[in-house]
VEXDREN-2710 file (C-alpha; in Angstrom, 1 decimal):
% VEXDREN-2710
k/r/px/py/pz
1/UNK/15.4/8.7/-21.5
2/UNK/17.3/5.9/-19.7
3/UNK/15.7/2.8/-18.6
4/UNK/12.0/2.7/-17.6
5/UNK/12.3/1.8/-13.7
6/UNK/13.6/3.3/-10.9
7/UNK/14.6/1.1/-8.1
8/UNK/12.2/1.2/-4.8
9/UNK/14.9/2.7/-2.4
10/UNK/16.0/5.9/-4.9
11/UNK/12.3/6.9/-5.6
12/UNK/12.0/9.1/-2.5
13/UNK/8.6/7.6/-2.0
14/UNK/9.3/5.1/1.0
15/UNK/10.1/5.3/4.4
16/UNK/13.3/4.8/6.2
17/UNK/12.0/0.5/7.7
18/UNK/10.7/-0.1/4.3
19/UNK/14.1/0.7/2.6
20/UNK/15.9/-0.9/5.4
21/UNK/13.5/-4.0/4.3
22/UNK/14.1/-4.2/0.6
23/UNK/18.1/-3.9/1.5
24/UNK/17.7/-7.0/3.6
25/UNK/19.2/-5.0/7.1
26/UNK/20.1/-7.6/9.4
27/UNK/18.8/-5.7/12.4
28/UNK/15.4/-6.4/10.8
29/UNK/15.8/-10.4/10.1
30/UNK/14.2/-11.5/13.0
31/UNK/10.6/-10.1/12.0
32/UNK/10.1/-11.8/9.0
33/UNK/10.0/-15.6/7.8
34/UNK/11.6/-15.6/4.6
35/UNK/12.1/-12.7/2.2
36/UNK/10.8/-12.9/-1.0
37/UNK/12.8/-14.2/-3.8
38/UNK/12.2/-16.7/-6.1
39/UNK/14.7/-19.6/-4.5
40/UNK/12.8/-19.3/-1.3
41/UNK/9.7/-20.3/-2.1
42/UNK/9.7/-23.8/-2.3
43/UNK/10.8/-24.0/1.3
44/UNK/7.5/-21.8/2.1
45/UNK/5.9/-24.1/-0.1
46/UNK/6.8/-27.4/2.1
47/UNK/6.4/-25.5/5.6
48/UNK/2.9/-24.3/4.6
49/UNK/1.9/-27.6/3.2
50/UNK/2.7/-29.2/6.3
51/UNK/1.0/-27.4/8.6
52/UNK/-2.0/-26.5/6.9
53/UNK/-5.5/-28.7/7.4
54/UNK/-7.3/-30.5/5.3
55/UNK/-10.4/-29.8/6.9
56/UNK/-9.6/-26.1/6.3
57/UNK/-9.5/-26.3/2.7
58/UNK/-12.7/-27.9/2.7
59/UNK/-14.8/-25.3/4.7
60/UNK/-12.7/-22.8/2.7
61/UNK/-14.1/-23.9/-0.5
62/UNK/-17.6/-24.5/0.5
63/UNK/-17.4/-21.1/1.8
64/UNK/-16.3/-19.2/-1.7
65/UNK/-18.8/-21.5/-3.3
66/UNK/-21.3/-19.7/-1.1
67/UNK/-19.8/-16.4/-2.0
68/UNK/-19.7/-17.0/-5.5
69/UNK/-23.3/-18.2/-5.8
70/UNK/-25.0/-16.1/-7.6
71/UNK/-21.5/-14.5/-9.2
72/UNK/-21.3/-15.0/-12.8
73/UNK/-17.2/-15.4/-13.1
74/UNK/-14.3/-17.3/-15.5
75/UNK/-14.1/-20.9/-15.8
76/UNK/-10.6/-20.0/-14.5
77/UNK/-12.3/-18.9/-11.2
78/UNK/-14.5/-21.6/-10.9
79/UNK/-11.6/-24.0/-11.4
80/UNK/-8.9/-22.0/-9.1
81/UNK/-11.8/-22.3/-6.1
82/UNK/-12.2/-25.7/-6.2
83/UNK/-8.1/-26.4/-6.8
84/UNK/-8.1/-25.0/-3.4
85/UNK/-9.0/-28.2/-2.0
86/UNK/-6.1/-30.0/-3.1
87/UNK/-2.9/-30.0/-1.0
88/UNK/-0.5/-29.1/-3.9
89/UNK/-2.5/-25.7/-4.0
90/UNK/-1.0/-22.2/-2.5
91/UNK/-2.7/-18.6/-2.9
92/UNK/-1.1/-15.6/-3.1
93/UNK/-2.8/-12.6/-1.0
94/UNK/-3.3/-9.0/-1.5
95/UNK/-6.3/-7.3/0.6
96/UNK/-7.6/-4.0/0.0
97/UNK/-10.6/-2.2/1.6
98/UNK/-13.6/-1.4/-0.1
99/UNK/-12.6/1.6/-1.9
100/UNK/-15.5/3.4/-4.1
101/UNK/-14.8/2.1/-7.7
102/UNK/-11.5/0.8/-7.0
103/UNK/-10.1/4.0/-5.3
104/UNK/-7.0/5.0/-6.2
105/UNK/-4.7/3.2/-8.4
106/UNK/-2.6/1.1/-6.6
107/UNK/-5.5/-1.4/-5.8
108/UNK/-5.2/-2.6/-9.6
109/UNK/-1.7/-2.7/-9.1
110/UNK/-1.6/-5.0/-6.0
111/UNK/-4.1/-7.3/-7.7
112/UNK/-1.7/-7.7/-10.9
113/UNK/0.8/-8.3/-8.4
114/UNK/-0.5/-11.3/-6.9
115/UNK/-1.2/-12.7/-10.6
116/UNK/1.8/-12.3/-12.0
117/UNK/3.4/-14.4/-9.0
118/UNK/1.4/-17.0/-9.3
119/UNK/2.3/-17.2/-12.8
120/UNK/5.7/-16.7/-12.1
121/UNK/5.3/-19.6/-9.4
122/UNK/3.3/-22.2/-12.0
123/UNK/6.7/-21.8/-14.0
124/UNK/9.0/-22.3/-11.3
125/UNK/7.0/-25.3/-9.5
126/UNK/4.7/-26.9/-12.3
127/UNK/3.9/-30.1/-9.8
128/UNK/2.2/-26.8/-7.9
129/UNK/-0.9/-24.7/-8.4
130/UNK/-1.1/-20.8/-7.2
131/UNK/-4.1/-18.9/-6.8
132/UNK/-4.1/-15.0/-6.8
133/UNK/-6.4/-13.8/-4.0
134/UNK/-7.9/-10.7/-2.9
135/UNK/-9.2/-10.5/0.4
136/UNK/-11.8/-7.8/0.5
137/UNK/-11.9/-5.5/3.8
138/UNK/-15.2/-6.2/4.6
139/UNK/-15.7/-5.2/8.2
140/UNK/-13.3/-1.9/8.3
141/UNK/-14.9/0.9/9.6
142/UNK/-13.5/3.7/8.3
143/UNK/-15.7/5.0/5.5
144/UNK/-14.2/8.0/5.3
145/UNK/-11.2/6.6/3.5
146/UNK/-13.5/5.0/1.0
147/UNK/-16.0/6.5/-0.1
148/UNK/-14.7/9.0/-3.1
149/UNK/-12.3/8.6/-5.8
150/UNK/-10.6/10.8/-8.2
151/UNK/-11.5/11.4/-11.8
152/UNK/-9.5/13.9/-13.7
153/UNK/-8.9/15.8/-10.3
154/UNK/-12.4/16.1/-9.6
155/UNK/-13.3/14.0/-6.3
156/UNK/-16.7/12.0/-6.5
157/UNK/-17.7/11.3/-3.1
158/UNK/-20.7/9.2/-1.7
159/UNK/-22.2/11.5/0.8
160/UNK/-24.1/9.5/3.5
161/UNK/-24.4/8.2/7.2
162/UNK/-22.2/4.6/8.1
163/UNK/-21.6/3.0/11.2
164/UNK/-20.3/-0.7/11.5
165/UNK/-19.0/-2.8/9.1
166/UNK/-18.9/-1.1/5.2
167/UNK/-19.2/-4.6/4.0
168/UNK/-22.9/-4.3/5.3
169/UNK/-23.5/-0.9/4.2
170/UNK/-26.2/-0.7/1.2
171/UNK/-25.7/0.7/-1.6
172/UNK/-28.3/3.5/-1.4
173/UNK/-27.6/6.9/-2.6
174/UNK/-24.5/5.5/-5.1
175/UNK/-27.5/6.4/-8.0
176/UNK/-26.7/10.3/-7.1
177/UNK/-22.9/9.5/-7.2
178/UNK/-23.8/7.7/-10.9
179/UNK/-25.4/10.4/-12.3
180/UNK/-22.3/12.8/-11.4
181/UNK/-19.7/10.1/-12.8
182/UNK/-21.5/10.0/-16.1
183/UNK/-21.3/13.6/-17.0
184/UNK/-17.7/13.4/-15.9
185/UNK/-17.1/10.4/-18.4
186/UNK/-18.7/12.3/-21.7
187/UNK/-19.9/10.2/-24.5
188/UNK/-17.9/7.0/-26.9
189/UNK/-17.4/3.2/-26.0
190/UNK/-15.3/3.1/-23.2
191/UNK/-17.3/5.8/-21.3
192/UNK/-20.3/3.6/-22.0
193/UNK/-18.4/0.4/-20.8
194/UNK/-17.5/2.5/-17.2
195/UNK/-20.9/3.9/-17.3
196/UNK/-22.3/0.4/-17.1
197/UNK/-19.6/-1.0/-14.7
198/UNK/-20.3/1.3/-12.3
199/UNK/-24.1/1.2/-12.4
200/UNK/-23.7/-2.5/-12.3
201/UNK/-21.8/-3.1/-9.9
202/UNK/-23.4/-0.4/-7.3
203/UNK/-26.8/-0.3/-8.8
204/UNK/-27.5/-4.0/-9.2
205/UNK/-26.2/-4.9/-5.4
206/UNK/-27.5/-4.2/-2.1
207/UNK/-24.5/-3.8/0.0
208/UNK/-20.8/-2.8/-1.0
209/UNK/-18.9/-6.3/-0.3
210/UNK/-21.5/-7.4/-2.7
211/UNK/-20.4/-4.4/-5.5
212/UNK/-17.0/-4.4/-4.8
213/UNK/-16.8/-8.4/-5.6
214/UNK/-18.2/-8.1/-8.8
215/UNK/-16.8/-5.3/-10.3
216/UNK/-13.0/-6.7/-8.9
217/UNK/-14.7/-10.3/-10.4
218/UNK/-15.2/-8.3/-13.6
219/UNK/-11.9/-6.5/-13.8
220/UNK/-10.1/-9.8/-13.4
221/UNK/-12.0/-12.8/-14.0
222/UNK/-10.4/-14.0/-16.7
223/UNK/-7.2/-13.8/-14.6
224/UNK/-8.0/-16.1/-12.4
225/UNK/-8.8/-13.7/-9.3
226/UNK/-10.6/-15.6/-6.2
227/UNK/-12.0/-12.7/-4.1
228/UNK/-12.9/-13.7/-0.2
229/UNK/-15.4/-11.8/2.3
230/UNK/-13.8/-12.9/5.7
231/UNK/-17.3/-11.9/7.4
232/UNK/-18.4/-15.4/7.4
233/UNK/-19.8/-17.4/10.1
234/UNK/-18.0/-20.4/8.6
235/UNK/-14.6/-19.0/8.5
236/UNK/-14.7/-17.5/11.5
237/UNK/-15.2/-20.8/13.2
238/UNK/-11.6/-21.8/11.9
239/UNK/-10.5/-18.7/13.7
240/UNK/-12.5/-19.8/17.3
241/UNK/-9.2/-21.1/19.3
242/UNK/-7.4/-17.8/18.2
243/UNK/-10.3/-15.8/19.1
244/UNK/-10.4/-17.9/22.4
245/UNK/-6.8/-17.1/23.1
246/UNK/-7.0/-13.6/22.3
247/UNK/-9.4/-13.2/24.9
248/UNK/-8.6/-15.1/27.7
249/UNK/-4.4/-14.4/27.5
250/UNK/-4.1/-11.8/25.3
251/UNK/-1.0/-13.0/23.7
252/UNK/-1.0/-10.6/20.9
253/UNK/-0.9/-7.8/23.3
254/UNK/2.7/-9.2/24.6
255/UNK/3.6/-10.3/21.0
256/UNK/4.0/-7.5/19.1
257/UNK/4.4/-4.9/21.9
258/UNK/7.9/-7.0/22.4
259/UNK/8.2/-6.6/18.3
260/UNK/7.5/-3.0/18.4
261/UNK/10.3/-2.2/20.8
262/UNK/13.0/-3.6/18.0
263/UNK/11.2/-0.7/15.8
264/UNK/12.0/1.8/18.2
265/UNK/14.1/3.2/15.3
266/UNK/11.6/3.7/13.4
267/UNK/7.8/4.9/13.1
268/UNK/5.7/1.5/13.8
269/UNK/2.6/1.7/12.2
270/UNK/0.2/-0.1/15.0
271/UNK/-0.1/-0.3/18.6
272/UNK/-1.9/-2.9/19.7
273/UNK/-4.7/-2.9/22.5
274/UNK/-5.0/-5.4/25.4
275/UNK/-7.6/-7.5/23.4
276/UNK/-7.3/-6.7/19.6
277/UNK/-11.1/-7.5/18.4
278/UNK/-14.3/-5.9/17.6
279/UNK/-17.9/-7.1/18.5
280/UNK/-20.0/-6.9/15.7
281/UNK/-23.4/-7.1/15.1
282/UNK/-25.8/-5.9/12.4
283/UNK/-24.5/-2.4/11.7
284/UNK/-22.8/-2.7/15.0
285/UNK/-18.9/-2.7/14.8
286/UNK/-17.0/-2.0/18.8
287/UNK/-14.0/-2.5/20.5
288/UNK/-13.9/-5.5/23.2
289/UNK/-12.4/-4.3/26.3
290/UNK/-11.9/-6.2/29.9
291/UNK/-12.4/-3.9/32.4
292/UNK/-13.6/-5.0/36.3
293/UNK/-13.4/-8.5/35.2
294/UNK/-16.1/-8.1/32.7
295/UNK/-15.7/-8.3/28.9
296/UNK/-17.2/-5.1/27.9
297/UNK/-18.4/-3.7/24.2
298/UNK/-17.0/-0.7/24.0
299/UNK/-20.0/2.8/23.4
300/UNK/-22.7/-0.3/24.6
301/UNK/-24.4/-1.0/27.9
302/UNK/-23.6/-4.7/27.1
303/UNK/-21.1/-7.1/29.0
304/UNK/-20.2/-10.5/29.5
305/UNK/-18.7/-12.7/32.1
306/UNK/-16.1/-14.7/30.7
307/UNK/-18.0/-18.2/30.3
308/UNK/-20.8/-16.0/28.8
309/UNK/-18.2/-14.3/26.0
310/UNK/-16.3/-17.4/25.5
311/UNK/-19.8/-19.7/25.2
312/UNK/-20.8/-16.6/22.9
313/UNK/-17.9/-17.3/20.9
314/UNK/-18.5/-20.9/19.8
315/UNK/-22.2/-20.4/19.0
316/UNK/-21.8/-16.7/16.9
317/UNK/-18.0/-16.7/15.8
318/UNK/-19.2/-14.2/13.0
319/UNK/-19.8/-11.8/15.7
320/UNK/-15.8/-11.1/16.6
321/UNK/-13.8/-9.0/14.1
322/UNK/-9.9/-8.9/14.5
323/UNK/-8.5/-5.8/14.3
324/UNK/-5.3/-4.7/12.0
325/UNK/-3.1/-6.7/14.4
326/UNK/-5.6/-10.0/14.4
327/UNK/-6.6/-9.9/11.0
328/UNK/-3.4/-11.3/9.2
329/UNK/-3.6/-14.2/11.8
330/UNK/-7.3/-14.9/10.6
331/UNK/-6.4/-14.8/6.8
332/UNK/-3.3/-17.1/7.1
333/UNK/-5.3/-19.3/9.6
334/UNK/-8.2/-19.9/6.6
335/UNK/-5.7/-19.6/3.6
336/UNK/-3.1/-21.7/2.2
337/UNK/-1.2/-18.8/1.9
338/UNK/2.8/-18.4/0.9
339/UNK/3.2/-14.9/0.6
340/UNK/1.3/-11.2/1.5
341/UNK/1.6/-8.7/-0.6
342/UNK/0.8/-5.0/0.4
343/UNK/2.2/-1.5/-0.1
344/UNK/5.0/0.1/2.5
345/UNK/2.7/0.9/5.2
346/UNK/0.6/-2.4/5.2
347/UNK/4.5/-4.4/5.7
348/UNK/5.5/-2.1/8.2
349/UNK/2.8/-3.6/10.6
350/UNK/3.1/-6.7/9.3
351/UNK/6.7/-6.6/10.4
352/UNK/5.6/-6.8/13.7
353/UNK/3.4/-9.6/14.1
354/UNK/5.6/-12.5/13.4
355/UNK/6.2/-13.4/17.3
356/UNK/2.5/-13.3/17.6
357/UNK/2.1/-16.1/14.6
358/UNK/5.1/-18.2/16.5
359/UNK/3.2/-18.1/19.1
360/UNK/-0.1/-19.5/17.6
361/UNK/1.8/-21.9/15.4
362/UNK/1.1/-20.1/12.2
363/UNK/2.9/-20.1/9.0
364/UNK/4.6/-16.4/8.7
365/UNK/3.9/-16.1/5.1
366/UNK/6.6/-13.8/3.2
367/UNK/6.0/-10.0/3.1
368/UNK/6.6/-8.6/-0.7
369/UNK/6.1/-4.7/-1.5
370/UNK/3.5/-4.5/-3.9
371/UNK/4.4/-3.3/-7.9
372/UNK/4.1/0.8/-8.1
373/UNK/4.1/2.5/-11.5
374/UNK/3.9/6.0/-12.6
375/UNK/1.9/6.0/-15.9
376/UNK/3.4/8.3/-18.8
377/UNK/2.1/9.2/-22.1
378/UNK/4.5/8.8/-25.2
379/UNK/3.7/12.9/-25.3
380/UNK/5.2/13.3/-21.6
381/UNK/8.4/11.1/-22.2
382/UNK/9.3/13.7/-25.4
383/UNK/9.0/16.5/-23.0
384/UNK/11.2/14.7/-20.6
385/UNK/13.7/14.0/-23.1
386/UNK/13.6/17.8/-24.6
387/UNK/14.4/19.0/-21.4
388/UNK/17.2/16.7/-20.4
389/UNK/15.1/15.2/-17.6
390/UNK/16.3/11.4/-15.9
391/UNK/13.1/10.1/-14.3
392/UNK/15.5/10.3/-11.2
393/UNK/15.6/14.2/-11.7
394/UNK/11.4/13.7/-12.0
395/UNK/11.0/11.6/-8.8
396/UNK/13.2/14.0/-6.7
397/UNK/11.8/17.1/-4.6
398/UNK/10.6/19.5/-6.5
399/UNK/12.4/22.6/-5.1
400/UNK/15.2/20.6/-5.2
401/UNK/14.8/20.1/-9.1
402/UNK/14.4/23.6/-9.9
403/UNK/17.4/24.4/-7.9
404/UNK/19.3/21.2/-9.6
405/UNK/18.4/22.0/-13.4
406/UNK/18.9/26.1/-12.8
407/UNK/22.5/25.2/-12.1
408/UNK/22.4/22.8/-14.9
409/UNK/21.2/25.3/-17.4
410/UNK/23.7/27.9/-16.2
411/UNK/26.9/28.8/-18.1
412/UNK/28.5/29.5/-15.3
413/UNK/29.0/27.3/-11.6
414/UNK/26.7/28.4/-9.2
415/UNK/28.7/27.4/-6.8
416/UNK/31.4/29.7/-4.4
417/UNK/32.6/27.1/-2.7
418/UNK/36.3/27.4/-4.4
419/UNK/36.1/31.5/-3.4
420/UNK/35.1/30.3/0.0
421/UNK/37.9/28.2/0.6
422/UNK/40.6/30.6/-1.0
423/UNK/39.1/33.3/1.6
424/UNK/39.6/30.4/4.7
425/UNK/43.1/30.4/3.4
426/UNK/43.8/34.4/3.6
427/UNK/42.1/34.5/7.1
428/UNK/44.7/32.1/8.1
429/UNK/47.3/33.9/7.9
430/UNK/45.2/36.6/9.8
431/UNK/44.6/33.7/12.5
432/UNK/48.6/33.6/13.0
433/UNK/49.4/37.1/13.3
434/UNK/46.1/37.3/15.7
435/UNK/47.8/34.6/17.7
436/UNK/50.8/37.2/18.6
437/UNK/48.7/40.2/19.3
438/UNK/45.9/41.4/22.0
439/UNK/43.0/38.8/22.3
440/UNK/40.7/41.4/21.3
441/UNK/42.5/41.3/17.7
442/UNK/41.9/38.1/17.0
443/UNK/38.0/38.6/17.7
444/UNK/37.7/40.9/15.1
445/UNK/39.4/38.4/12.6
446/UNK/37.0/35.7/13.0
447/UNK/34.0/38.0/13.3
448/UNK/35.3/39.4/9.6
449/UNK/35.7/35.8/8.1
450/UNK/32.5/35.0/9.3
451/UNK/31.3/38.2/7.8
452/UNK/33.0/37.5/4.5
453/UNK/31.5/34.1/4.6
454/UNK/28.3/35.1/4.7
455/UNK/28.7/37.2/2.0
456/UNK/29.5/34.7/-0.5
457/UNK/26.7/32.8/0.7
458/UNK/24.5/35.2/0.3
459/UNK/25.7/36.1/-3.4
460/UNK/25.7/32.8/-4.3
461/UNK/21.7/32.5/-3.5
462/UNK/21.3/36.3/-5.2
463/UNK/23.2/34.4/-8.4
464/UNK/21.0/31.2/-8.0
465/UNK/18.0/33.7/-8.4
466/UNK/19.1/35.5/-10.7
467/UNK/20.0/32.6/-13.0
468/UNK/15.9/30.7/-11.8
469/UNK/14.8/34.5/-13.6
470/UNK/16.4/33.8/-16.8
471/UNK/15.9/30.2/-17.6
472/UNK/12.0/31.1/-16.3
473/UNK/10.4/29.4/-19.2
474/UNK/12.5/26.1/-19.2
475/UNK/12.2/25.9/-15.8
476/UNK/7.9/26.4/-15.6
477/UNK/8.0/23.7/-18.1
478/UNK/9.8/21.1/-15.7
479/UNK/7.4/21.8/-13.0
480/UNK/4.7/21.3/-15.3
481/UNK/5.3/17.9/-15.9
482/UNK/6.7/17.0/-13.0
483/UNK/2.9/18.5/-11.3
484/UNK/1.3/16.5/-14.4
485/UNK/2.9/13.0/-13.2
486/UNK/2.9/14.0/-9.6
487/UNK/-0.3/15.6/-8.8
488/UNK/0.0/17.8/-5.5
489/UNK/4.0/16.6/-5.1
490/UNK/2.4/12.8/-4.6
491/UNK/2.6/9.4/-5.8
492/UNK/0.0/9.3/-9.4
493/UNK/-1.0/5.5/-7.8
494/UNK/-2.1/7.1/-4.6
495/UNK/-4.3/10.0/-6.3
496/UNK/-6.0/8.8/-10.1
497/UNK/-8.6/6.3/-10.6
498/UNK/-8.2/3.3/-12.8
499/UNK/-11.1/5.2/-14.5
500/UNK/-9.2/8.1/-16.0
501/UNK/-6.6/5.5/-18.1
502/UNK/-9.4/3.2/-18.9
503/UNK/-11.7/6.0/-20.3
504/UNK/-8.5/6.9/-23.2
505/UNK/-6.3/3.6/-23.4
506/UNK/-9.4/0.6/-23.1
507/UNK/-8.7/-2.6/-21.7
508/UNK/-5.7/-2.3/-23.4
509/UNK/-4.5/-0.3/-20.5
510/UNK/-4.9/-3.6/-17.9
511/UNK/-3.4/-5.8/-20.7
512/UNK/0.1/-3.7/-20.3
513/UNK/0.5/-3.5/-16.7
514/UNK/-0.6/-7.7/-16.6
515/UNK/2.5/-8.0/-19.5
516/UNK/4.9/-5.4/-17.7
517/UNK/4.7/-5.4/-14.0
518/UNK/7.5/-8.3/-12.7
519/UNK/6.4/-8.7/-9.0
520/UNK/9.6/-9.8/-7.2
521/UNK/12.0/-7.0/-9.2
522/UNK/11.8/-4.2/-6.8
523/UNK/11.4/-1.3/-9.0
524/UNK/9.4/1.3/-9.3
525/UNK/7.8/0.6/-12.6
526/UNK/7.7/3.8/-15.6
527/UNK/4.7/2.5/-18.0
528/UNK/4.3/4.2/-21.4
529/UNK/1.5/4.2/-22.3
END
């Protein structure tokens, strides 16, 4: 088969801004910073540097110490925490919420991401350290969208009551979910290796920020990979003036609604509210609204006056949550950050936040698409290549395929479009001699071409079918692999655990994607596994 990537904007798989993003559209320069190639980074570099405190990096590291406390991680870890206190020191940031073992399987792929640029980065500026980081989505809501994973197309769910913060949720009930993943994983070494990453991670921790850091610690200690809980008191402080101003001007509101309207072209991914924070509190996580001059918490009786909320504020910071449009303020506020890396949806809304940074005198960090990767076996390229398939032909719409390879496998042109345009020929003569005649005559001409038209039309479809009948067997076979790499007509990264490739290929698997995955290349990476 031809070469094993397909570029980002021919896969099918993105949408119309994200395209218009990666082709560098100058209608959409004005809502990011820099875009993400190599030769731009040292400008991020000295911007960043220069407006980034000391005093930050100081209560950032004494808060990861704190995080990492009783953590047993990589001397590489240890040492990329506390380089974080030197000036000459940058992360890299991915986040991802807190997905039951790992979710699906672009979360590995947006961590590699982040540690192969900062590799790539340590060559290109030596006198420079970079530090991949993921920020875990601690205080998301939505546990819906986390709790199961797929293994083998079997979805393992943890069945159970949330409210608040899954970052606080305990870990109770994940034994049932152990015992189910087990049996799926059958017996030999790497079963027993998942076997006892899951039940230590989930087993051996009382709440799901605490699992999810060690088994991510785990996956990539020896990496390098410095994870960060944002629900931290100390943190949050940082963050007080921007909470402050969020609530007593509500510039975000302005911000990105103004950002929003240059998107009109496309579908924006968030709409902010008038104040974009939550109150949270124990299991407690609630909107803050303003309504009859009262700060208000939103399915509560409580409210606030506004010296109350704002005096509430600078005693219990940990007690305000930003929302999707405050929480890339609060990360690039507390980070020495140069660039964000996220999949298509997570840089369409950040492609509308850059006003609201200018506007708080933040660093707009550079937006790159996360790697994606369709895993293959050596068996599933042979088919492929027995069957004259591109991995264009394997990305493209499936109906669209059959159609495409029927016509292909035919020993004859489907296609009447020659016949159709001698018959447009004949009528015209008709159309002259209709011209001369009654009016009525020349109705009946162009109702007959249209006729004729059809016709062919319709043959051509009867042939099309006819032809789908007889290469029935070569066809089934395209579908089959193209179902086998795209389950359910959908991305493989966005519907198979990490789990599945582990379980045959070992870490061996992780080893490949760290080696093959080239961050700022903008392809859509085919690994062979």
């Amino acid at each position: 088969m031809e070469n094993e990537c397909i570029s980002y904007q021919k896969s099918g798989y993105f949408s119309k801004l994200i395209v218009d993003y990666l082709d560098e559209k100058p209608e959409l320069k004005s809502l990011y910073h820099r875009f993400p190639k190599l030769e731009n980074f040292k400008a991020q570099i000295e911007e960043k540097q220069g407006n980034f405190p000391v005093e930050n990096r100081k209560t950032l590291v004494a808060a990861l110490e704190r995080q990492y406390a009783a953590v047993t991680t990589s001397e590489l870890t240890l040492s990329n925490i506390q380089a974080l206190q030197k000036p000459t020191t940058f992360t890299i940031t991915t986040g991802h919420q807190l997905n039951l073992f790992t979710g699906p399987l672009y979360f590995l792929y947006k961590i590699i991401s982040v540690i192969n640029l900062c590799k790539q980065l340590k060559t290109q500026h030596p006198d420079y350290d970079f530090i991949p980081v993921y920020w875990m989505a601690t205080e998301d809501h939505d546990f819906e969208e986390i709790n199961h994973f797929n293994f083998h197309h079997k979805k393992i769910s943890w069945q159970r009551e949330s409210t608040g913060p899954v970052g606080r949720l305990s870990t109770e009930g994940l034994d049932e979910v152990y015992e189910l993943f087990t049996k799926e994983l059958g017996l030999g070494t790497t079963a027993e290796y998942l076997k006892k990453l899951f039940q230590q991670s989930y087993l051996a921790h009382s709440n799901l920020a605490e699992a999810t850091r060690f088994l991510a610690n785990e996956l990539f200690k020896n990496e390098g990979l410095v994870i960060i809980d944002g629900d931290a008191a100390e943190l949050k402080k940082l963050f007080i003036p921007y909470t402050e101003n969020e609530l007593l001007h509500q510039t975000s509101f302005q911000k990105v609604t103004e950002a929003s309207a240059l998107l009109k072209a496309y579908d924006i991914q968030v709409n902010p509210r008038e104040i974009n924070l939550f109150y949270i509190e124990d299991t407690l996580r609630e909107r803050i609204v303003f309504e009859q001059g009262k700060y208000k918490i939103n399915n509560t009786g409580l409210a606030f006056s506004e010296a109350e909320i704002i005096a509430l504020l600078h005693q219990h910071p940990e007690k305000f949550s930003p929302n999707v449009v405050l929480r890339p303020l609060y990360q690039e506020v507390i980070l020495p950050n140069l660039c964000y890396i996220g999949g298509g949806g997570e840089l369409a809304y950040w492609l509308e936040l850059k006003a609201n940074f200018e506007a708080n005198n933040i660093t707009f960090p550079m937006l790159l698409l996360r790697n994606s990767v369709l895993l293959v076996t050596q068996k599933q390229v042979d088919k492929a290549t027995k069957l004259q398939l591109t991995w264009n032909d394997l990305f493209s719409n499936q109906q669209a395929l059959f159609t495409q390879k029927t016509k292909t496998f035919s020993e004859f042109t489907i296609d009447f479009s020659a016949q159709k345009e001698h018959l447009k020929k004949q009528f015209e003569a008709l159309h002259a001699i209709a011209a001369q005649t009654d009016k009525s005559f020349l109705g009946a001409v162009n109702a007959q071409e249209v006729k004729q038209i059809k016709g062919l039309e319709n043959l051509e479809k009867r042939l099309l079918k006819a032809e789908k009948r007889v290469h029935t067997e070569k066809l089934e076979r395209i579908i089959a692999l193209q179902n086998e790499l795209f389950p359910n007509q959908s991305l493989q990264e966005r519907k198979a655990n990490f789990s599945e490739f582990y379980l045959e290929y070992g870490y061996e698997f992780i080893q490949k994607l760290l080696m093959d995955l080239q961050p700022l290349a903008q392809n859509f990476s085919i690994a062979i596994l």
